[in-house]
C-alpha positions as CSV (number, residue, x, y, z in Angstrom):
1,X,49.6,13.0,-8.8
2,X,46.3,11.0,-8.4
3,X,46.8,11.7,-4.7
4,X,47.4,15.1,-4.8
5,X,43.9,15.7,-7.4
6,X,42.4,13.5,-4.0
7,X,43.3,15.9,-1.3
8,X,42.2,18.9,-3.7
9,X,39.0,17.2,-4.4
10,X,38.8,16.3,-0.7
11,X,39.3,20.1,0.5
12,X,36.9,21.6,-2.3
13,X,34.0,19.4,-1.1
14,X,34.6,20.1,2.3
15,X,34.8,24.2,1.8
16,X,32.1,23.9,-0.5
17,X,30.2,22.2,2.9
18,X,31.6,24.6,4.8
19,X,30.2,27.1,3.0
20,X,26.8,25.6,2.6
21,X,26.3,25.1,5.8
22,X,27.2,29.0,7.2
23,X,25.0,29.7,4.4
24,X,21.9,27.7,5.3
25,X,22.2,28.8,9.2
26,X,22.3,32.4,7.8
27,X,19.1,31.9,5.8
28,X,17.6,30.3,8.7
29,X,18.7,32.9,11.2
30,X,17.2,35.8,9.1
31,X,13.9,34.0,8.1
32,X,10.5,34.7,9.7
33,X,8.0,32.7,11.2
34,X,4.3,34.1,10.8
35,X,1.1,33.3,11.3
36,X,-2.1,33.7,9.6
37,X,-5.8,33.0,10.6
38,X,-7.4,31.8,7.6
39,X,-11.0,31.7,7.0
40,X,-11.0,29.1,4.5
41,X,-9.5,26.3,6.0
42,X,-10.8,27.3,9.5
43,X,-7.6,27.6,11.4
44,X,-4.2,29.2,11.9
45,X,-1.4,28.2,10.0
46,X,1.8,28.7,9.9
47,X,4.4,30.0,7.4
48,X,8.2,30.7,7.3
49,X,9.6,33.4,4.9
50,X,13.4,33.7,3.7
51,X,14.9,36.8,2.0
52,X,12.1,38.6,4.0
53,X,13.0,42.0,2.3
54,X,13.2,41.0,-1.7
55,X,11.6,42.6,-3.7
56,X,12.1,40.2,-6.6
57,X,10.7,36.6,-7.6
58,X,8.4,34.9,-5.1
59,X,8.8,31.0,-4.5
60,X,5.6,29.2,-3.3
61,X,6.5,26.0,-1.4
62,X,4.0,23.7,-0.4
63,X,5.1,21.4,2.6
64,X,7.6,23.4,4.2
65,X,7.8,22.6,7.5
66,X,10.5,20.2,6.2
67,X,13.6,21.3,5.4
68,X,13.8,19.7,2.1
69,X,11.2,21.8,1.0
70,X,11.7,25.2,3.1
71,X,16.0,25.7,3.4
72,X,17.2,23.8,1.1
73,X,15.1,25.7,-1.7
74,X,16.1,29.2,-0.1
75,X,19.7,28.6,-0.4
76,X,19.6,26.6,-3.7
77,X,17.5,29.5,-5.1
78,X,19.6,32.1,-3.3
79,X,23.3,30.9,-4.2
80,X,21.9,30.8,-8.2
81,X,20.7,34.3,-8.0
82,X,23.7,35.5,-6.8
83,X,25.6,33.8,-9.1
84,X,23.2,35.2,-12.3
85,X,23.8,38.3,-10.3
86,X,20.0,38.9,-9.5
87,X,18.1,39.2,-6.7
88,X,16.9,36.4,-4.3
89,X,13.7,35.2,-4.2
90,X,11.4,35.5,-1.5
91,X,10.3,32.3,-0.2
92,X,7.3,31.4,0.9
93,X,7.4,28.0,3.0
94,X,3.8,27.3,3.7
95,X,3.4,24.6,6.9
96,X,1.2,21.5,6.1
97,X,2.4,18.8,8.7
98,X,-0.2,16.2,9.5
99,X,-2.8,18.2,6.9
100,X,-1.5,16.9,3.7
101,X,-3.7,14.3,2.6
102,X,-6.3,16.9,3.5
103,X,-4.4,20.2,1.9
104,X,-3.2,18.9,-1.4
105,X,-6.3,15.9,-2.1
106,X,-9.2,17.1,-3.6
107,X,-13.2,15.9,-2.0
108,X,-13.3,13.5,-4.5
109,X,-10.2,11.8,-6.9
110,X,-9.8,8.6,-8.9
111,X,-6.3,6.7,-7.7
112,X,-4.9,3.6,-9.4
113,X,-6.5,0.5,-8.2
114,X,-3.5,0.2,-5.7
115,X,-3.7,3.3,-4.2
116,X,-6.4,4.1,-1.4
117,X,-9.4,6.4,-1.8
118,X,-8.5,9.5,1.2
119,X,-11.0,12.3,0.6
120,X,-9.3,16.0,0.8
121,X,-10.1,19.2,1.0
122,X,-8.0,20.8,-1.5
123,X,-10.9,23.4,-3.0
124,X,-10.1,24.8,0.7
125,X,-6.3,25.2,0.5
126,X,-6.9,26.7,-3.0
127,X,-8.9,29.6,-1.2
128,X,-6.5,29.9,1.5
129,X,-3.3,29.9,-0.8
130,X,-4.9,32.0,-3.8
131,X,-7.2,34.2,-1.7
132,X,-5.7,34.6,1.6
133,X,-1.8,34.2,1.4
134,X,-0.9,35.8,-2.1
135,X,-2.7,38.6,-1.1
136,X,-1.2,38.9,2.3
137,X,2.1,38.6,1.0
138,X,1.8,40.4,-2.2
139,X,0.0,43.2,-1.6
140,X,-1.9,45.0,-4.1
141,X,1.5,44.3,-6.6
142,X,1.1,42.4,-9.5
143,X,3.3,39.8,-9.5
144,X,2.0,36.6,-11.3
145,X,4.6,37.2,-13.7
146,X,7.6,36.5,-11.1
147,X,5.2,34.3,-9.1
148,X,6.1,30.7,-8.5
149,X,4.9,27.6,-6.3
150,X,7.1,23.9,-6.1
151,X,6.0,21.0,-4.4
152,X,7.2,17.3,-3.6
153,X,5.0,14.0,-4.2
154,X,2.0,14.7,-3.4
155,X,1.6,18.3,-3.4
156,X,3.8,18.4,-6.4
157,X,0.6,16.9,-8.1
158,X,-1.1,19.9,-6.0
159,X,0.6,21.9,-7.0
160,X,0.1,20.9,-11.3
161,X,-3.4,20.6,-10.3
162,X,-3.8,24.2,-9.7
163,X,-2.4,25.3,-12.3
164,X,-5.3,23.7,-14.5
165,X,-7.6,25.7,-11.8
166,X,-5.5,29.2,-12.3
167,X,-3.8,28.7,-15.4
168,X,-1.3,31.9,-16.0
169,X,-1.0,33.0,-12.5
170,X,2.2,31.7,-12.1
171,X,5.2,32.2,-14.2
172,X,6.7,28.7,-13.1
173,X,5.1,25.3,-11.7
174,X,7.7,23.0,-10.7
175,X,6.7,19.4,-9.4
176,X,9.0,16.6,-7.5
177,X,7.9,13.9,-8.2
178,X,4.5,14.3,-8.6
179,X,2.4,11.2,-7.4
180,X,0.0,11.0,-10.9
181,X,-1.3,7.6,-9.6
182,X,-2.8,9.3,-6.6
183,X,-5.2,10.9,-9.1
184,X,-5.5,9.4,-12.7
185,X,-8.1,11.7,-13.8
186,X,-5.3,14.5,-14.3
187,X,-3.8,14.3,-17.6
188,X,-7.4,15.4,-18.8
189,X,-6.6,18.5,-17.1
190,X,-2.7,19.2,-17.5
191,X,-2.9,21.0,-21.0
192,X,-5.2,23.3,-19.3
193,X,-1.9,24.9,-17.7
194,X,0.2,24.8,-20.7
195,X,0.4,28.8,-21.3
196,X,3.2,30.1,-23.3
197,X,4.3,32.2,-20.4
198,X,5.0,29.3,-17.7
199,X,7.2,27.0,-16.7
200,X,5.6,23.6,-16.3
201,X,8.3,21.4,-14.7
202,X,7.8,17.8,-13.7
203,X,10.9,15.5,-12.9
204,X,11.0,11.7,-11.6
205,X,13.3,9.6,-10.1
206,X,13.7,5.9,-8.3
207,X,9.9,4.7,-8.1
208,X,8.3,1.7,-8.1
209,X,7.4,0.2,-11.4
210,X,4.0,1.0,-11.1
211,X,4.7,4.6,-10.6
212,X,6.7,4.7,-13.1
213,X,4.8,3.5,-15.8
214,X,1.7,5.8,-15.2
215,X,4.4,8.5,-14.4
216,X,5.8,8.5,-18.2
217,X,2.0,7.5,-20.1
218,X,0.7,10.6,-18.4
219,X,3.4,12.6,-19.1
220,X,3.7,11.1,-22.8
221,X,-0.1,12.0,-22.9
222,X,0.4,16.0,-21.5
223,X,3.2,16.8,-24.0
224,X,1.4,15.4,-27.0
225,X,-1.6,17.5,-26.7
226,X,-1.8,20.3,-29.1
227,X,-2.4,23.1,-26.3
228,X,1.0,22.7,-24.9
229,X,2.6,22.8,-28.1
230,X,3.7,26.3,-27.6
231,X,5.4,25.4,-24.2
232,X,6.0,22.0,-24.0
233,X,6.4,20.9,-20.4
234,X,9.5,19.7,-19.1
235,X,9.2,16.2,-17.5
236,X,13.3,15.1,-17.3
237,X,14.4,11.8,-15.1
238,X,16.5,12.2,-12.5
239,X,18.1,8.8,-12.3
240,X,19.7,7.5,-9.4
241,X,17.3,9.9,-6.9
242,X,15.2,8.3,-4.8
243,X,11.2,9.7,-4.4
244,X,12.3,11.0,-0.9
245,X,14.7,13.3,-2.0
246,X,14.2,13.9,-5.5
247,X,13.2,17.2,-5.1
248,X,16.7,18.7,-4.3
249,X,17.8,17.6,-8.0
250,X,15.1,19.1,-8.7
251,X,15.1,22.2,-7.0
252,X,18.8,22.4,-8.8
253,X,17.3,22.4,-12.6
254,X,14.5,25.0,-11.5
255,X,17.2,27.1,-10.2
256,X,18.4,26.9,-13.2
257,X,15.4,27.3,-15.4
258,X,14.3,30.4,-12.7
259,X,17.1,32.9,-13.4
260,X,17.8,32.0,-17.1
């Protein structure tokens, strides 16, 4: 009996592989690759798009030129909607590459005593992603509402960050991991983006110690204050998941927390 329920478990996992993987090359087959010459940050960049033709939500997600943070969200995102019986997202994988410590770090920022001092350009990337791209792929359609971004590490603290700087224009911010010791200034600003009409996400995983402990007093700290009351973020620990790939757990709950 036990080695029958094996070689059922054994087949299931490997049709549900199956299955994953004709579904991931079909997203990637049918995505698009486009450019855009942006004026803000002074040079073209590069963005892939899945679901090209939805007309439904729109997913945001910073660093994806990897494809932890480009496919894997587009199928993730794309098998839940079916399953909710809605509409796939359109996603929005926006290329950093080598330009993340410039991208996602603002000019000036306060890291733990262990982390180094890098100087960024993030005021930038907010004028090319608010002012440039939105636009470009939105239209003149109002979509804040059904708008969402996700990032990983350290544009998953980008990404929270920019929320305090355009609090209500998304409907869901969902960090991986966000690196809170790269900027310890920011749980002054996090109950800006508490808004009773988003989605503030933030899960952890395996970090070091240090990481941990500022990870769980700044999140302590955001929840408490009386702003976010309304909304409380979300800030759940993904045990067992390392940093590197926390973001597909991750990506999993805001599946989850997108279509329901």
């Amino acid at each position: 009996m036990q080695r029958l329920n094996f070689r059922w478990l054994a087949r299931f996992a490997l049709g549900m592989l199956l299955v994953l993987g004709l579904l991931s090359a079909w997203q990637w087959s049918t995505s698009l690759v486009r450019t855009i010459e942006s004026v803000a940050l002074q040079e073209t960049r590069t963005y892939r798009v899945f679901n090209p033709h939805s007309e439904g939500r729109i997913v945001y997600s910073l660093d994806g030129s990897t494809l932890r943070n480009s496919l894997a969200p587009a199928v993730v995102f794309s098998v839940a909607a079916v399953l909710q019986g809605d509409e796939p997202p359109k996603i929005i994988a926006v290329f950093s590459n080598v330009n993340r410590d410039r991208d996602f770090r603002p000019a000036t920022s306060a890291p733990t005593y262990w982390r180094p001092r890098i100087v960024g350009r993030s005021s930038a990337f907010d004028t090319f992603l608010m002012r440039e791209l939105v636009p470009l792929i939105e239209g003149h359609r109002v979509s804040d509402k059904r708008r969402y971004i996700l990032g990983h590490s350290l544009s998953g603290l980008y990404a929270l960050d920019l929320a305090t700087r355009f609090p209500g224009q998304f409907a869901g911010v969902f960090a991986f991991a966000p690196t809170f010791s790269q900027d310890t200034t920011i749980d002054g600003r996090l109950p800006i983006a508490c808004n009773a009409d988003t989605v503030l996400y933030a899960n952890w995983g395996l970090e070091s110690a240090r990481d941990t402990e500022v990870f769980a007093a700044t999140a302590t700290r955001w929840k408490a204050d009386r702003r976010c009351q309304q909304r409380p973020p979300l800030t759940p620990r993904h045990y067992g998941s390392l940093h590197q790939i926390v973001m597909l757990t991750g990506q999993l709950h805001a599946a989850f927390l997108l279509f329901n």
